[in-house]
C-alpha positions in Angstrom: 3.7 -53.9 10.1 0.5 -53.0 8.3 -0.9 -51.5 11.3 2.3 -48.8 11.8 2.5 -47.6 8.0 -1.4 -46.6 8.3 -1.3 -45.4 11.3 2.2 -43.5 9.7 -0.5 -42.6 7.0 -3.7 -41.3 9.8 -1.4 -38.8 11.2 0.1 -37.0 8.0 -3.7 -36.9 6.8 -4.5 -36.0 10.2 -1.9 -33.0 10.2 -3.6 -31.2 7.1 -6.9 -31.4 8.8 -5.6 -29.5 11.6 -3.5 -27.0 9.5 -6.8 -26.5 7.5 -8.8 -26.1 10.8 -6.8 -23.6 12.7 -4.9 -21.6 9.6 -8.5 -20.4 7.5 -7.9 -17.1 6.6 -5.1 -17.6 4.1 -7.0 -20.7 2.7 -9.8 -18.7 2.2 -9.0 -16.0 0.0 -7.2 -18.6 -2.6 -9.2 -22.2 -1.7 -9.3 -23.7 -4.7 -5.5 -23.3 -5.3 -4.4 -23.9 -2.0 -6.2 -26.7 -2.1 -5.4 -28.6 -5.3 -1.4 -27.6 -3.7 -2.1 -29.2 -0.6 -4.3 -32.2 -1.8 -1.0 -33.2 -4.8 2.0 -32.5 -1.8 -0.2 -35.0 0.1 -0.6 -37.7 -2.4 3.0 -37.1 -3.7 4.3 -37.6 0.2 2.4 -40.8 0.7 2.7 -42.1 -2.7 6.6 -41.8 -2.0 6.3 -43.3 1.4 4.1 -46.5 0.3 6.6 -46.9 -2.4 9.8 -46.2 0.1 8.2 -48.6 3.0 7.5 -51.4 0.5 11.3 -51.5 -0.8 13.0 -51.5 2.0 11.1 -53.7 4.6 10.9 -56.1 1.4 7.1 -56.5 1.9 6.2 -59.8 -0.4 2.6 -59.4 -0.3 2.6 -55.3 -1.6 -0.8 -54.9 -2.7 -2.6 -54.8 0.3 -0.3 -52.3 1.4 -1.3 -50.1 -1.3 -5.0 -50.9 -1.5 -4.6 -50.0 2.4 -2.9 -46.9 2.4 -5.2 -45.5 -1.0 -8.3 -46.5 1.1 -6.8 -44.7 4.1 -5.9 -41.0 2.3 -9.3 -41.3 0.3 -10.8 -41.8 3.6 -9.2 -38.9 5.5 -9.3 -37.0 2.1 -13.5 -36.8 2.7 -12.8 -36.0 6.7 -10.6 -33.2 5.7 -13.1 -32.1 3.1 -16.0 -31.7 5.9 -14.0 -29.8 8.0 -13.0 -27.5 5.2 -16.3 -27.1 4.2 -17.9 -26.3 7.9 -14.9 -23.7 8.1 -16.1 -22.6 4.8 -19.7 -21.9 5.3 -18.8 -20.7 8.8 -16.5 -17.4 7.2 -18.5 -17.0 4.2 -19.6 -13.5 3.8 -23.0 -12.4 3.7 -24.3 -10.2 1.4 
């Protein structure tokens, strides 16, 4: 059961690295923003789905399923904020 909800967990993170990876010119102009936007819809989503997946499958031993799925965001959290930063340096204008 543990294994599903984090892999559930890998692929949203997984989806913003990719949105942030091919989508760079509107994220960009307005980084900082986009990004505080993106990074509290993310914890917001997975916050709600640790809570929604511990209530109904009436999980007994529920900490380890949050220490699990904080560990996994944080995790892809970092990943998503090397790619960002490569695709950062990479369009930064010269002067």
């Amino acid at each position: 059961m543990i294994y599903i909800f984090n892999f559930i967990i890998s692929i949203l993170c997984i989806l913003s690295i990719f949105f942030y990876n091919y989508y760079t010119r509107g994220i960009i102009k307005n980084y900082f923003k986009n990004h505080t936007i993106f990074f509290l819809l993310k914890l917001l989503f997975i916050s709600m789905f640790i809570c929604i997946f511990i209530y109904n499958f009436s999980i007994s031993n529920y900490k380890i399923f949050i220490i699990s799925g904080v560990l996994n965001f944080t995790f892809f959290h970092v990943l998503e904020g090397f790619v960002i930063q490569k695709n950062l340096f990479k369009n930064e204008i010269k002067n």
